[in-house]
C-alpha positions in Angstrom: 52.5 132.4 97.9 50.5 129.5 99.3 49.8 126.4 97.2 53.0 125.5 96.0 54.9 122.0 95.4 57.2 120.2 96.8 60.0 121.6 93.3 58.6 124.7 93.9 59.1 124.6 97.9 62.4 123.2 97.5 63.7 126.2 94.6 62.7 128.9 97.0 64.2 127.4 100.1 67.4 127.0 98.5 67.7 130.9 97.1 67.0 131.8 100.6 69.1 129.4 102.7 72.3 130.5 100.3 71.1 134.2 100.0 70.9 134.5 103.4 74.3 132.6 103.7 76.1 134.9 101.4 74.4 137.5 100.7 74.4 139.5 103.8 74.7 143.5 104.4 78.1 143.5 105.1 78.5 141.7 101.4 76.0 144.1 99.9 77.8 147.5 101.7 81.5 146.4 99.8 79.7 145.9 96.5 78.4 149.2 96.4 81.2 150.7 97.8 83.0 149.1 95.0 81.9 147.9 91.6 78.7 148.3 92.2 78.3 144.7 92.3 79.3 141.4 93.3 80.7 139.3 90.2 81.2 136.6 92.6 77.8 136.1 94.3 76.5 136.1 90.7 79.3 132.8 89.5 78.1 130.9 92.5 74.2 131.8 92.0 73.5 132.4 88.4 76.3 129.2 87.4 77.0 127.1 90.1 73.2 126.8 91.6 71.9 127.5 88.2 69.6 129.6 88.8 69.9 132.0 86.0 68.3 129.3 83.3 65.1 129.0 86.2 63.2 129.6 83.2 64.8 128.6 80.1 63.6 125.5 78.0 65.7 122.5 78.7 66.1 122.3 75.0 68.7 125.6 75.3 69.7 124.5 78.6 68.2 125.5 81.3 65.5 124.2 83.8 62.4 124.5 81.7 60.7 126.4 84.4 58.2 129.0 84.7 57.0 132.2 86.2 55.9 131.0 89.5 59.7 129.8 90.1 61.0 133.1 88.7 58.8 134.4 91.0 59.5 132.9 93.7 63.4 133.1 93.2 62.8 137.4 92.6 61.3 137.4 96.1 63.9 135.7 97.8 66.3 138.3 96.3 64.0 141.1 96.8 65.0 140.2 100.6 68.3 141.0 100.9 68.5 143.6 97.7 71.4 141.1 96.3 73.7 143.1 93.7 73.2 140.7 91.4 72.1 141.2 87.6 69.5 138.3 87.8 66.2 140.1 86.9 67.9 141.6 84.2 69.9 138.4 82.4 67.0 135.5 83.6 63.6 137.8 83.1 64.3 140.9 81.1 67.0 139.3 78.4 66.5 136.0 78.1 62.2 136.7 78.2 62.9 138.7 75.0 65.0 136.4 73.1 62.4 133.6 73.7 59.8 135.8 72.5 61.1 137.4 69.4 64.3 135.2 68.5 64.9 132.4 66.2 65.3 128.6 67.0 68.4 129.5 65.6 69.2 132.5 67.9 67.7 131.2 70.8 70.4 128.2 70.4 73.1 130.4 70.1 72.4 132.7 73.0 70.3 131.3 76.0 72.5 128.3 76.5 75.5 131.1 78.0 72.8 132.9 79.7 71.4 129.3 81.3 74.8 128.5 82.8 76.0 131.9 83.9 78.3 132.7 81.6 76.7 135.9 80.5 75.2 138.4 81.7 72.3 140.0 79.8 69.9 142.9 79.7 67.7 144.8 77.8 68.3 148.4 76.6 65.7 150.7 74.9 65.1 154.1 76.9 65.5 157.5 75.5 66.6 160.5 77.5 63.8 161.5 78.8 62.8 158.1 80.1 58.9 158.5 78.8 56.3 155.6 78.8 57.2 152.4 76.7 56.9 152.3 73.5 57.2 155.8 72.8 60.2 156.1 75.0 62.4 154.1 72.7 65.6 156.0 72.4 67.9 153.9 69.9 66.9 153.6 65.9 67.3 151.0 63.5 68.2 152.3 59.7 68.2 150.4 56.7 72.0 150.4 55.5 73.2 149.5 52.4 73.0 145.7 52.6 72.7 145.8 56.5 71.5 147.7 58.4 73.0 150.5 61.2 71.9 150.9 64.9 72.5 154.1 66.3 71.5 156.5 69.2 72.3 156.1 73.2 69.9 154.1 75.3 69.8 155.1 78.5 69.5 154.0 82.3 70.5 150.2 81.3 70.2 148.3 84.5 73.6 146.8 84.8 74.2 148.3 81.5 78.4 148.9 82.5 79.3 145.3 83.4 77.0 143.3 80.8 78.2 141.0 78.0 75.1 141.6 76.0 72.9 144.0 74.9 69.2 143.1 73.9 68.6 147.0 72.4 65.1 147.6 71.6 65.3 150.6 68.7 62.3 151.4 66.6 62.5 152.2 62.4 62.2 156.3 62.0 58.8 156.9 61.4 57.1 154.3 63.0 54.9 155.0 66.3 53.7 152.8 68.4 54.7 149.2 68.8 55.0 148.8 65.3 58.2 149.4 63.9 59.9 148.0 66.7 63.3 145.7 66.6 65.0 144.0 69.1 68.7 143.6 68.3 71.2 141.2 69.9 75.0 142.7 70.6 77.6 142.1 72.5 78.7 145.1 74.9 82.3 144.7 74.7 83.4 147.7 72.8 80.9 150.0 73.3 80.9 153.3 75.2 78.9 152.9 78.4 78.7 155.8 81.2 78.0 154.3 84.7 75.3 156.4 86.6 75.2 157.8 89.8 71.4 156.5 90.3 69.5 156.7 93.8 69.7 153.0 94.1 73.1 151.6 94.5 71.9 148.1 94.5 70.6 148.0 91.1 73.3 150.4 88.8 72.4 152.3 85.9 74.7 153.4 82.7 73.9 155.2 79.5 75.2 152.8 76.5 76.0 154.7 73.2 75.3 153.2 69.8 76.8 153.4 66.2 77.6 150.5 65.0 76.3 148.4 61.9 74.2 145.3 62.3 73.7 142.2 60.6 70.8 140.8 59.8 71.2 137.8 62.0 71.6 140.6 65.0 68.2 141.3 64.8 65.5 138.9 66.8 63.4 137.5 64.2 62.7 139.9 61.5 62.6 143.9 61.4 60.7 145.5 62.6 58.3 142.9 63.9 59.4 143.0 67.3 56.7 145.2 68.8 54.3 142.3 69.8 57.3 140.2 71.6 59.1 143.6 73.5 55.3 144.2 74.8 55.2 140.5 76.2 58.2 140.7 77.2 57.7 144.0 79.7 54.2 141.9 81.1 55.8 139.6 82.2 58.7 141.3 83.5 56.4 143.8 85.4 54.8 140.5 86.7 58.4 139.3 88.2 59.6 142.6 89.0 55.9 142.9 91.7 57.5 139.2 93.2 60.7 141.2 93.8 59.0 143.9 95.9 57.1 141.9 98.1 60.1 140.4 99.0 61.6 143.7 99.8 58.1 144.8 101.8 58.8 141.2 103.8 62.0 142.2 105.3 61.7 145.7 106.1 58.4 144.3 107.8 60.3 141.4 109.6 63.0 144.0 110.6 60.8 147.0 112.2 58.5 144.4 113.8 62.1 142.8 115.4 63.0 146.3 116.3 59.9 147.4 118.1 60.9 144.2 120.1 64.1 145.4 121.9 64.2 148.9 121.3 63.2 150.6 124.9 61.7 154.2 124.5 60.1 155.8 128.6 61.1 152.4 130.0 58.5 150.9 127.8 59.3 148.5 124.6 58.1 150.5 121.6 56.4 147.9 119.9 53.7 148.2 123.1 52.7 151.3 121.9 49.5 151.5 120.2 50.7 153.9 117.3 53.3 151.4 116.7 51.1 148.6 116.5 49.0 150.7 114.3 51.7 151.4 111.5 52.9 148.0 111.2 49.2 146.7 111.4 49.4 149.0 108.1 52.4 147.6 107.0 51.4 144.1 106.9 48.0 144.9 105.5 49.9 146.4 102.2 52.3 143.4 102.3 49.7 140.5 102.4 47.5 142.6 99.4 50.6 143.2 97.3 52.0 139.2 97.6 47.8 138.2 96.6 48.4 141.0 93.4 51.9 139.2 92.7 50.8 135.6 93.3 48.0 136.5 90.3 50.2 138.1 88.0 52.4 134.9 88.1 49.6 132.8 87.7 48.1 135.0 84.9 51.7 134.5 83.0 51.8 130.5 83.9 48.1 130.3 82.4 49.2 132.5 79.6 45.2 134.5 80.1 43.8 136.6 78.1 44.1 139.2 80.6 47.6 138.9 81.4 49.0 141.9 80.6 46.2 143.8 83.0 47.6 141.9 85.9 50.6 142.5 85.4 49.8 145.7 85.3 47.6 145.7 88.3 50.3 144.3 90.6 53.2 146.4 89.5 51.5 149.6 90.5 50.0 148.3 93.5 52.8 146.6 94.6 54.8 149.8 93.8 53.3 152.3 95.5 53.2 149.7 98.8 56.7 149.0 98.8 57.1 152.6 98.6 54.7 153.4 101.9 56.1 150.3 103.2 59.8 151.1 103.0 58.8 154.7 103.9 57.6 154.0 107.2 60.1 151.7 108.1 62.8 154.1 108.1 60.4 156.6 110.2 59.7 153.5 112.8 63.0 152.8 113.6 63.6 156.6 115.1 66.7 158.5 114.4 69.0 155.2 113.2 66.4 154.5 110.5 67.9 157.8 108.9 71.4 157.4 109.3 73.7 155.9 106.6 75.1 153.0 108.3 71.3 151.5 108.2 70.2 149.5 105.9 66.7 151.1 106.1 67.1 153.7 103.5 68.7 150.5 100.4 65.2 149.3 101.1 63.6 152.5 100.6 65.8 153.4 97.5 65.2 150.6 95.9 61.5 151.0 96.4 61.5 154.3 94.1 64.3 152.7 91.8 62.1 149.8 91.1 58.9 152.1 90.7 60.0 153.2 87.3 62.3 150.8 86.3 59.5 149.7 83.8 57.6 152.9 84.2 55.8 154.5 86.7 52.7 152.9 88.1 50.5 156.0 86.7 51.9 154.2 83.9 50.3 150.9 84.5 46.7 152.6 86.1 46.4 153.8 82.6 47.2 150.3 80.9 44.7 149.1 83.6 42.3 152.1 82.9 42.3 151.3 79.3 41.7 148.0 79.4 38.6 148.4 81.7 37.0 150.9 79.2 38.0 148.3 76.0 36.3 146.0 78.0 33.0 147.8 79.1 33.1 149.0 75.2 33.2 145.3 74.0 30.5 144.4 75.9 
């Protein structure tokens, strides 16, 4: 991302310098191997450098920030796949309570979420994990003087080891994006199942609800929240492309370093011409995918009209090239590239974890379709 400031310079250099400090594969392997994920790497860079209120208003205690710098912070820990629940507290969460929650709420809850005290994300699929918004699982029900949220959403990213629950969960009924609430809860007490999900870096769990719910729960009022949860998943997808690149920037760095010192017929293999070719490929899909992300963050900054299409437009790109990207790094680096003690195949894993982690890009071609015929229709 070219054209940035001096603040802007200084946030990314800093998430890199201590990511690549602390965050190395050794630190990732033991977090998988274990919990799943590293509660201490997430005090020291959610808290201690703050980085979790990036983009929270100074008024509920964060930086005041914006999406560049969320950006630019995703990429940095798109790099070393850190098994932290940033995206999820920082973009998914705390994007949704700023959109649909009261002063009031906003108050109460982004102030823990700005100083790392808790960790956040947003729940809201159904079983089958279709498209957004008809893939809502969890409903909302009018009860009594309350009201009663029931259902199971499933594959919550960091759904096991969060302390709240944004739970998207639509009025029965409704179609759509109308009908749509977004509730605020905390987890503790609820049953959650942790997943066994292809990536290891990013964990899943299946979160089951029954519980009645206050009207102050619910982000603004009923079934209203349709407008703010579709926000809410532009500019998440916008983020979430930020995060790939950096992810297609490492596995680049690594084959190219490989090809350096790996000798193959007494020759380096990075002399040979179909190496050359395939990372010649490689960077060609990683300098078009950063160009698609660097517009989707600008599109969010600007707040444009189009917005949403961008957003669109760089998470499938940007998906389907960290896909190819990851894909052919493993195949580049020979035999070891397939073998478990590599890191190749986290990269490649979370490639196709991310790819539908707010749906698929056929997904967002059809957004982008869609808006391309509205438009040649309003002409």
């Amino acid at each position: 991302m070219t054209g940035l400031t001096e603040d802007q310079i200084f946030i990314r250099d800093s998430a890199r310098d201590f990511l690549r400090d602390q965050a190395d594969f050794d630190r990732l392997r033991k977090a998988v191997d274990g919990a799943g994920w590293d509660r201490d790497l997430w005090s020291s860079f959610a808290g201690e450098l703050g980085f979790a209120g990036i983009g929270i208003s100074e008024a509920h205690g964060g930086a005041g920030l914006g999406p560049v710098e969320l950006s630019l912070i995703a990429e940095e820990l798109g790099r070393t796949l850190a098994p932290i629940p940033w995206f999820e507290t920082a973009v998914l969460a705390a994007t949704a309570l700023s959109e649909a929650g009261s002063e009031a709420q906003q108050a109460a809850l982004l102030g823990p979420i700005a100083r790392g005290e808790t960790i956040a994300t947003l729940a809201m699929r159904d079983a089958a994990g279709r498209p957004l918004p008809d893939g809502i699982g969890p409903v909302l029900t009018k009860h009594g003087e309350g009201w009663r949220l029931s259902g199971r959403a499933h594959f919550v990213p960091f759904g096991d080891v969060t302390d709240l629950l944004i739970v998207a969960a639509r009025e029965a009924g409704s179609s759509g994006w109308n009908g749509i609430s977004l509730v605020a809860i905390p987890a503790a007490g609820l049953a959650r199942e942790a997943l066994t999900s292809l990536d290891l870096t990013r964990p899943l769990a299946h979160v089951d609800l029954d519980l009645a719910i206050d009207a102050g729960a619910i982000l603004g009022e009923a079934g209203t929240a349709g407008p703010a949860l579709r926000r809410t998943l532009a500019i998440a997808s916008g983020i979430l492309a930020s995060e790939q690149v950096g992810g297609m920037q490492r596995t680049l760095d690594e084959t190219v370093d490989y090809s350096k010192q790996r000798v193959q017929f007494g020759r380096l293999i990075g002399s040979f011409q179909a190496m050359k070719h395939r990372m010649a490929d490689m960077k060609l899909w990683l300098e078009a995918a950063r160009s698609a992300a660097a517009m989707a963050a600008d599109a969010i900054a600007r707040d444009a009209d189009d917005m949403e299409t961008l957003c669109a437009s760089a998470r499938t790109y940007c998906s389907d090239a960290y896909l190819r990207t990851t894909a052919d790094g493993i195949q580049l680096h020979g035999g070891i590239g397939f073998t478990w003690e590599h890191h190749a195949h986290l990269f490649f894993k979370r490639a196709r974890g991310t790819a539908s982690l707010l749906d698929s890009p056929a997904h967002h071609r059809e957004l982008v379709a869609r808006a391309i015929i509205d438009t040649d229709q309003a002409a």
